[in-house]
N, C-alpha and C positions, 0 to 999 in steps of 0.2 A: 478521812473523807469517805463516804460512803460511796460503794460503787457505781449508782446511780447515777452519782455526780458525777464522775469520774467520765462513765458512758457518754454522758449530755454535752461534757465539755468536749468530746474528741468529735461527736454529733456537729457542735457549733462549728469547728473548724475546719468539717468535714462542707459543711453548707458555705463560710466563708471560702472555700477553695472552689466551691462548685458558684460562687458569684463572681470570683474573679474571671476564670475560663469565659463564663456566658460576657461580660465586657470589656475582658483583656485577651481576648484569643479570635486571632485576626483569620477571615477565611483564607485558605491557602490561593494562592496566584495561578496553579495549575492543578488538576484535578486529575486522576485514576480515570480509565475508561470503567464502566459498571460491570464487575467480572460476575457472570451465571453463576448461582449456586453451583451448579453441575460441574462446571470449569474450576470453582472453590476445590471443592474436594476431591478435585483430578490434583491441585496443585498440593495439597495435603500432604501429597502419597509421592510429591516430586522426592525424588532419590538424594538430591543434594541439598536442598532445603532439610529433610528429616535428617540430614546427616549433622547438617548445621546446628541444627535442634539441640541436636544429641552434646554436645557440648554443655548448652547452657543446661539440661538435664545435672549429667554428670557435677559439673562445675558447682552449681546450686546447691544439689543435693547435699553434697558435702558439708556448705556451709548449714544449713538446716539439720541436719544428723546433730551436729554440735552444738544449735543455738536452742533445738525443740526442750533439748533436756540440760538449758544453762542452768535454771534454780535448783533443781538437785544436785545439781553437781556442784555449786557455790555452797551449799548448805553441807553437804556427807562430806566433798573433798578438801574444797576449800575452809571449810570449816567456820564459816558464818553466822552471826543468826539470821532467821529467814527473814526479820523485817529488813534486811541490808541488800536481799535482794529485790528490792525497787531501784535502790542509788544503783545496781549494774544496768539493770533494764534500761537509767535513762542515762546513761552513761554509752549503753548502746543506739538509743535512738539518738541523742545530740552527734553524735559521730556520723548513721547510717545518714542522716542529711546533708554534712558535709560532705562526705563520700561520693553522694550524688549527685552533687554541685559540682566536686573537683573534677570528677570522672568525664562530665564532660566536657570541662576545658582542655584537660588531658588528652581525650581523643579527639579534639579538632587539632591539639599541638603534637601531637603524635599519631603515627600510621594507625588504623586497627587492630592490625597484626602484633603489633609492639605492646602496646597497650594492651591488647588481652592479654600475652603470655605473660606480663609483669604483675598483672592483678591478680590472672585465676593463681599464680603459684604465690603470691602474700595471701591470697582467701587461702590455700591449702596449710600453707605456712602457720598462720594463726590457730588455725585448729587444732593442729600436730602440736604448738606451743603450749596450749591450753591444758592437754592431756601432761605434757612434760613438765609445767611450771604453775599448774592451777593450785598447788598447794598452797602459794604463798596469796595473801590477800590484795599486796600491792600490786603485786606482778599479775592478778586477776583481774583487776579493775583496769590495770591500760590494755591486758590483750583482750577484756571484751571488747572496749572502744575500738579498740585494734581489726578487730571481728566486726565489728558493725559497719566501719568504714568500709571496709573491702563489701563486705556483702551487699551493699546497694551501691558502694562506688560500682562495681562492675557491670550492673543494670544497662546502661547506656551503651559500653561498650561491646557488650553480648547483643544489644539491639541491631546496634549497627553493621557487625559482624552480619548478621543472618537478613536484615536489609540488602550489605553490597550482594550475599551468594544468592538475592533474590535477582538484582538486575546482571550479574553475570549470567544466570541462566534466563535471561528475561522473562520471570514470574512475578506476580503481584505483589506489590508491597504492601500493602494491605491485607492478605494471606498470610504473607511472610512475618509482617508482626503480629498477627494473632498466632500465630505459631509459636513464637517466642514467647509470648506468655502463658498460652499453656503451657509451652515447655516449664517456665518458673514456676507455674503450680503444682503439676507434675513432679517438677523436681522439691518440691515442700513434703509433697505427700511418699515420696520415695526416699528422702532423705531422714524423712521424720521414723519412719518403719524401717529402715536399715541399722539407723539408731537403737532403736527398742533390739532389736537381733544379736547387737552386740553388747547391749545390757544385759540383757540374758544368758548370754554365753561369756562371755566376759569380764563383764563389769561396767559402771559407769568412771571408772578412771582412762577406759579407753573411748571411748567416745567422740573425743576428737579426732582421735589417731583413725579412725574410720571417716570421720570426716575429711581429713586432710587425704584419704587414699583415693574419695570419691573424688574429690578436686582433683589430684592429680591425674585421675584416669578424664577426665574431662579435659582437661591441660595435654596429654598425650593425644586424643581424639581432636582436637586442635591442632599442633602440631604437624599430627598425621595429612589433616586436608588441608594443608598450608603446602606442602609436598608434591602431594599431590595434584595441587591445583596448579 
């Protein structure tokens, strides 16, 4: 199929998601008071909100060091041909949707608290296995799923996470999740160049194993304001 195509169809489902929202997404029942630009980026700079952040940075990153550079490393370690990496690619997108779905059943059936430290350490987990077991083809193909699931199952509960330490410090929620996402792109773009750092100097056999460290210092930074707080 030509890429084209390919674009048009993700374009289509892109415009079917955005038809649903406009007559399936009901106004909320209570509303934000209107928070001042001024007062926005006073709350930016709140000390425990960035701290919150910092987590989903870390946590992220990690998985992204290991997913930016999957097809090479399916192809040089795993030892594939390259057409065989599409079936991982959507072997990780059928997963990262379930993942997203589960995650948050999970976190209304379980605390926040719980629920992250069991995620970010399987995201860490998976990475660190990739590095250790990417050689074999089978065992590549269930821990990308593996990886895909965690990396968006988590999504939800990193939101909620930096939501509750918004109304414990009573700051905007609506600050407080655009925080969170840039944290997630933030953490794309730092995970994806810590990556490259460790190809460099390392090799791409490790690559995970620097992923699964970023996770776990995200999982520590977690932890730590659990303690804390």
């Amino acid at each position: 199929m030509n890429w084209r195509w390919v674009l048009m169809v993700i374009a289509f489902f892109g415009f079917l998601g955005f038809v649903g929202l406009l007559f399936g997404m009901k106004d909320p029942l209570k509303t934000e008071q209107p928070v001042h630009p001024l007062s926005s980026i006073k709350i930016l700079f709140d000390k425990a909100l960035l701290k919150a952040a910092s987590v989903t940075l870390f946590a992220y990153a990690g998985a992204f060091a290991t997913y930016t550079y999957i097809a090479p490393f399916i192809a040089q370690i795993t030892g594939e041909e390259n057409s065989m990496v599409g079936v991982y690619m959507l072997l990780f997108g059928i997963f990262a949707a379930i993942g997203n779905l589960a995650d948050g059943k999970l976190t209304d059936r379980f605390d926040i608290r719980r629920a992250n430290i069991v995620l970010i350490s399987m995201l860490a987990l998976s990475s660190l296995l990739i590095s250790w077991l990417g050689g074999s083809p089978i065992l590549m193909k269930i821990l990308v799923a593996v990886l895909g699931f965690f990396t968006f199952a988590i999504v939800p509960s990193l939101q909620a996470f930096l939501l509750q330490t918004a109304h414990q410090h009573n700051t905007s929620d609506s600050v407080a999740a655009g925080l969170n996402i840039a944290g997630f792109n933030l953490a794309i773009a730092f995970g994806s160049f810590a990556g490259s750092l460790v190809i460099n100097h390392f090799g791409l056999a490790y690559v995970g194993t620097a992923g699964a460290v970023l996770s776990f210092i995200g999982l520590g930074v977690f932890v730590w304001l659990g303690r804390k707080g």
